[in-house]
C-alpha positions as semicolon CSV with decimal commas, in nm:
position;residue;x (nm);y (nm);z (nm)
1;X;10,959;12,843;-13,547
2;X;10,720;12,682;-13,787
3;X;10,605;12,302;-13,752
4;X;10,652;12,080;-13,980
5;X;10,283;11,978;-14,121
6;X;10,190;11,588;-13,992
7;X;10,243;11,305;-14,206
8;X;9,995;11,091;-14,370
9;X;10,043;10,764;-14,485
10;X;9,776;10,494;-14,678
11;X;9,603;10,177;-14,478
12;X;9,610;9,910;-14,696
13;X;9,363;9,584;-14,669
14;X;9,480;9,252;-14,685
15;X;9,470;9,249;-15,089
16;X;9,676;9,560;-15,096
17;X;9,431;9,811;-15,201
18;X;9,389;10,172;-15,011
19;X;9,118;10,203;-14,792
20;X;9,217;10,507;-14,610
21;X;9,506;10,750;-14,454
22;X;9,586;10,747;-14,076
23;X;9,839;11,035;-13,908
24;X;10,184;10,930;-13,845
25;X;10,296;10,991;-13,464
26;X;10,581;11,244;-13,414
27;X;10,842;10,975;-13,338
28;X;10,873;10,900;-13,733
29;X;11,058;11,226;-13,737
30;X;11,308;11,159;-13,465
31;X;11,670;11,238;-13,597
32;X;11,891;10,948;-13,735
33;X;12,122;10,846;-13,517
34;X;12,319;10,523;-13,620
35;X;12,599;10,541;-13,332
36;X;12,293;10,495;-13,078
37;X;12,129;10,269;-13,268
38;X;12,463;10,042;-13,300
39;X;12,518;10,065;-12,887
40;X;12,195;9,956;-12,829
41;X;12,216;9,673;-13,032
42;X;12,577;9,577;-12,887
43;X;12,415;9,588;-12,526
44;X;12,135;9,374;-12,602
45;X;12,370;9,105;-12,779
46;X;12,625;9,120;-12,495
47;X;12,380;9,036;-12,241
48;X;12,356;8,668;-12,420
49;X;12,701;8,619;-12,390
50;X;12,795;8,350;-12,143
51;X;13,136;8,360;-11,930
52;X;13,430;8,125;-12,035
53;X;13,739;8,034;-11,905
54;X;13,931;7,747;-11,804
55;X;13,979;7,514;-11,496
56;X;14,218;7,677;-11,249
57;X;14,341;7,349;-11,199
58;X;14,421;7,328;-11,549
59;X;14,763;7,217;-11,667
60;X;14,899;7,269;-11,275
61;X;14,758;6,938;-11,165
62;X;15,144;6,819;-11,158
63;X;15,391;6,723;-10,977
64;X;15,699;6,887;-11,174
65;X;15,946;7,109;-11,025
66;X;16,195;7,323;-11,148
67;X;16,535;7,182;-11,121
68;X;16,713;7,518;-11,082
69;X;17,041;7,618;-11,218
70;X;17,401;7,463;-11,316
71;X;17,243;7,149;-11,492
72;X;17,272;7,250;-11,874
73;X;16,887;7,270;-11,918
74;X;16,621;7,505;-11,920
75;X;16,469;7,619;-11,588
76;X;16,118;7,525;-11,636
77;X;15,914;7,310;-11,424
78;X;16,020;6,908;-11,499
79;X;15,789;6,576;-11,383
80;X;15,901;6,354;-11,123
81;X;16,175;6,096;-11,248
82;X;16,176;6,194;-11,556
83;X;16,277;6,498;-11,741
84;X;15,960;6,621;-11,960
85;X;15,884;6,972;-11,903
86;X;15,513;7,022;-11,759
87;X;15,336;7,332;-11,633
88;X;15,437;7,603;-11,832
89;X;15,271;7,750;-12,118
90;X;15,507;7,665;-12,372
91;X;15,493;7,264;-12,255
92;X;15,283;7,017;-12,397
93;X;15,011;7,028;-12,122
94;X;15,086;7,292;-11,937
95;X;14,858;7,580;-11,838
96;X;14,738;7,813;-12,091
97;X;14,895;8,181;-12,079
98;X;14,666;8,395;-12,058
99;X;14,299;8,201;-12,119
100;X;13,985;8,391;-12,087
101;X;13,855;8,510;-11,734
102;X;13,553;8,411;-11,582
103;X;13,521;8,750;-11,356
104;X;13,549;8,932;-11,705
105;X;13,282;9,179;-11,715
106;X;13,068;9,108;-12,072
107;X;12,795;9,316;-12,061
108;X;12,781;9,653;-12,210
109;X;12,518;9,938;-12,093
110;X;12,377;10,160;-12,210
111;X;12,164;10,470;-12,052
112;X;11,805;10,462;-12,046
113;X;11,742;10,804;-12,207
114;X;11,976;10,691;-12,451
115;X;11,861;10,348;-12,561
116;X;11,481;10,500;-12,575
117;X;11,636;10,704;-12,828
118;X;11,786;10,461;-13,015
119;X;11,466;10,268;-13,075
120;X;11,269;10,593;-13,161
121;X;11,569;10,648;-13,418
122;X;11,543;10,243;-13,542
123;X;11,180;10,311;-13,580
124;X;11,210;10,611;-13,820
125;X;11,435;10,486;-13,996
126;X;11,195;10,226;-14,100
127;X;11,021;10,498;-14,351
128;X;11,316;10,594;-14,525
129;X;11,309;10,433;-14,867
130;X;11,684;10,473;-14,969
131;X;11,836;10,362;-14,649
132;X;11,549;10,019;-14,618
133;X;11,694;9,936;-14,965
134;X;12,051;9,999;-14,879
135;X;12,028;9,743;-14,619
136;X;11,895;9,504;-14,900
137;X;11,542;9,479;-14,829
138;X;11,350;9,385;-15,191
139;X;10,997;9,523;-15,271
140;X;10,827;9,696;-15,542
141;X;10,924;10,021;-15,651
142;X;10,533;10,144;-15,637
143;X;10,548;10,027;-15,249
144;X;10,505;10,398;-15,016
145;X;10,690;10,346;-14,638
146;X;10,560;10,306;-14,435
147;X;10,339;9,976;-14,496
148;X;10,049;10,025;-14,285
149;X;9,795;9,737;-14,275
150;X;9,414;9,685;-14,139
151;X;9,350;9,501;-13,825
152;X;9,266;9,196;-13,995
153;X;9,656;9,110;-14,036
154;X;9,632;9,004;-13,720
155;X;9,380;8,761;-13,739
156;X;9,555;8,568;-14,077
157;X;9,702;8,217;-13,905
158;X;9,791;8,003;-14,207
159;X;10,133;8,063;-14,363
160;X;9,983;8,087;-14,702
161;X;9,764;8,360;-14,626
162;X;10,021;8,575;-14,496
163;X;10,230;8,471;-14,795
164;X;9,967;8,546;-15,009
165;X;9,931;8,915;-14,811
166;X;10,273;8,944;-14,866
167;X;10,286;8,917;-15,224
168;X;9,940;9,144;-15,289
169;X;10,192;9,446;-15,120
170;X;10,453;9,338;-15,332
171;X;10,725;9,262;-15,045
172;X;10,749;8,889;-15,126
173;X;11,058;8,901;-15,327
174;X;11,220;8,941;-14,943
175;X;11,112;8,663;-14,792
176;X;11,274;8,512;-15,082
177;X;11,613;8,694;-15,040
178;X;11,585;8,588;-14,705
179;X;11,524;8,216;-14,756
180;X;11,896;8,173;-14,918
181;X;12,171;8,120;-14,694
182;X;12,575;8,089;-14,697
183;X;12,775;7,929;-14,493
184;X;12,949;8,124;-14,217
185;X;13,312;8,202;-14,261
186;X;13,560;8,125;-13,977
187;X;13,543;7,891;-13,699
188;X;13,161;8,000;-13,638
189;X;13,058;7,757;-13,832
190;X;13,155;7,459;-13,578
191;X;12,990;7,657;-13,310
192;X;12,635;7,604;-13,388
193;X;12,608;7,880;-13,646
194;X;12,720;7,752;-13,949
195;X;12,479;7,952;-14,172
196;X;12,411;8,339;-14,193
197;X;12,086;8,375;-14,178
198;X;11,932;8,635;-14,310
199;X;11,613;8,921;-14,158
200;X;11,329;8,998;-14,382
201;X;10,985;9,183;-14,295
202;X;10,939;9,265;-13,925
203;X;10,542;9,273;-13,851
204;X;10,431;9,464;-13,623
205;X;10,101;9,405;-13,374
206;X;9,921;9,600;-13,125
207;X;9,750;9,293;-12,920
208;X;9,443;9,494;-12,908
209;X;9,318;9,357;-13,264
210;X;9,258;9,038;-13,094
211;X;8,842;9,000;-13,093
212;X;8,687;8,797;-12,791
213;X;8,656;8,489;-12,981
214;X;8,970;8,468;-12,979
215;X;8,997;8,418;-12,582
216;X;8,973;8,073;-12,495
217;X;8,732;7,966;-12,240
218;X;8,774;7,698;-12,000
219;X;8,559;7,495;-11,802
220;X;8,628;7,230;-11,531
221;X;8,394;7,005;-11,413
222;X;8,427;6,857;-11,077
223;X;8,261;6,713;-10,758
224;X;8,173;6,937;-10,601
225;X;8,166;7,261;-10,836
226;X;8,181;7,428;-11,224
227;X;8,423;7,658;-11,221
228;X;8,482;7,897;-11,522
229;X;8,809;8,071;-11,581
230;X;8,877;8,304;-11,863
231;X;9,222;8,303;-11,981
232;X;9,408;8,631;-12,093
233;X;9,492;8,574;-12,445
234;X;9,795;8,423;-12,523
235;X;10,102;8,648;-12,671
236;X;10,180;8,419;-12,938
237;X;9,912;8,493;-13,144
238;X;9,758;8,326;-13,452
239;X;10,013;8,565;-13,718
240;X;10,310;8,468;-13,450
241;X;10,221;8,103;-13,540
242;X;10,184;8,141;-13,945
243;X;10,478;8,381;-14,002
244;X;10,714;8,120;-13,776
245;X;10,754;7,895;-14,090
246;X;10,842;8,211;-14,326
247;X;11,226;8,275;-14,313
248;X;11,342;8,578;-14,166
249;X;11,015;8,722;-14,042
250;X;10,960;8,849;-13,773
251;X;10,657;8,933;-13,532
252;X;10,647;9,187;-13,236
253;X;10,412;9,378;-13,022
254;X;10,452;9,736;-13,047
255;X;10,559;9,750;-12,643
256;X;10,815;9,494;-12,692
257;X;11,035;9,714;-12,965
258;X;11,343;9,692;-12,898
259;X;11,715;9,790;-13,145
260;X;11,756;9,473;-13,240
261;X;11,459;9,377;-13,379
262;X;11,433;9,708;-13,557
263;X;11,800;9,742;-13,669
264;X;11,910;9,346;-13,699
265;X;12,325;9,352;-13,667
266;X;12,325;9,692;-13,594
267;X;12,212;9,796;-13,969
268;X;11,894;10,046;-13,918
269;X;11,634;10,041;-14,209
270;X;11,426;9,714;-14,141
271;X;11,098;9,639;-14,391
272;X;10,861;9,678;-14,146
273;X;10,443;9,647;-14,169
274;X;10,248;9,773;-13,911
275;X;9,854;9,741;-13,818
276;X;9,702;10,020;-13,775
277;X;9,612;10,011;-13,405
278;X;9,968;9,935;-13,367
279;X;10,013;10,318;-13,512
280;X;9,746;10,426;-13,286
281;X;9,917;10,302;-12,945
282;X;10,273;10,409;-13,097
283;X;10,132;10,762;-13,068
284;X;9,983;10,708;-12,698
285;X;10,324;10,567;-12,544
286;X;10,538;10,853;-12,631
């Protein structure tokens, strides 16, 4: 059987330009498999689902007995002197016929071997040109998948320097796409999501391009002793805290992949930028 050569793909610096080529890890040639993809999406979203139902109590609280037969009237349930019907589902007040149950079981699964596969499906997926555009992604034409990035990314904090980044690789115009939004049909819309909102670039981070600088340091002065601790740097890190005000971007560590964030409503094909370390460690946690 004859390999298939490795792939090479460009590192770009933060003004766009090429600075060098890096080896693509195998998993960029896993086979496409939407079905998994979709199920391990479905599991993750059904896990944030909350049980509903109603008070047991509800619409039986009531005093109202049938009055049986041979009295010209229907047999349902009627309230104490008087002859309102109460208690049944078709009575104004009465129980509900069949409401939702809190004992029903929500959460999907999924196997383990299964959902691994899914996400090294989501994540090839991300290189395929045709399918990242038939999701609705905008870029430039001239842009190669996938967008690999220097180390530096990492480092940019202000909003207008990764908007600025963004628009040197020519991936702006999503941000954009992403920043309009319609208002939900149905009765979604008086259920806290009234607007669709929509996913644009998904930035991916190692954690290792943090430099020690940026570890904070902290001292505390007391009585009787100084006492230095070093703190483990924080995971929401300085691009976490400029891309937050751009709409529908994402940022993840490489480890923390999961369908979702990859295929967004079950759709595979994400824009997606890595770092380059983030490559590197991609490879190592096959």
């Amino acid at each position: 059987m004859i390999e298939e050569a490795e792939r090479e793909t460009k590192v770009l610096d933060l003004s766009g330009n090429f600075v060098r080529e890096v080896t693509l890890p195998p998993v960029f040639k896993e086979e496409y498999r939407p079905d998994l993809i979709k199920r391990a999406v479905l599991a993750m979203q059904s896990h944030r689902l909350q049980p509903k139902g109603p008070n047991p109590l509800s619409g039986r609280n009531t005093s109202a007995e049938s009055w049986g037969t041979g009295r010209g009237l229907a047999r349902v349930p009627r309230i104490k002197s008087g002859r309102r019907a109460a208690r049944a589902p078709q009575t104004v007040g009465g129980r509900r016929a069949h409401p939702p149950k809190m004992v029903k079981v929500l959460a999907r699964k999924i196997n383990k071997k299964e959902r691994r596969k899914a996400i090294r499906s989501a994540i090839a997926a991300t290189i395929d040109t045709d399918l990242v555009r038939s999701r609705g992604h905008k870029f430039g034409d001239a842009v190669e998948l996938p967008i690999v990035v220097e180390d530096s990314l990492a480092s940019l904090e202000k909003t207008a320097e990764i908007e600025e980044f963004l628009k040197s690789i020519s991936v702006w115009d999503d941000v954009l796409r992403a920043s309009e939004r319609k208002v939900r049909a149905g009765r979604g819309k008086m259920r806290g999501r009234r607007y669709k909102r929509r996913k644009s670039v998904l930035i991916i981070i190692s954690g290792e391009e943090e430099t020690p600088e940026d570890k904070k340091v902290k001292t505390k002065v007391d009585d009787v002793s100084v006492r230095v601790e070093m703190e483990s740097p924080s995971r929401d890190t300085k691009i976490k805290k400029g891309a937050g005000n751009l709409p529908g971007v994402d940022v993840s560590y490489v480890e923390e992949l999961n369908a979702e964030l990859l295929a967004p409503g079950t759709h595979p094909g994400r824009l997606t930028i890595w770092t380059e370390s983030s490559i590197s460690k991609l490879a190592t946690m096959e």
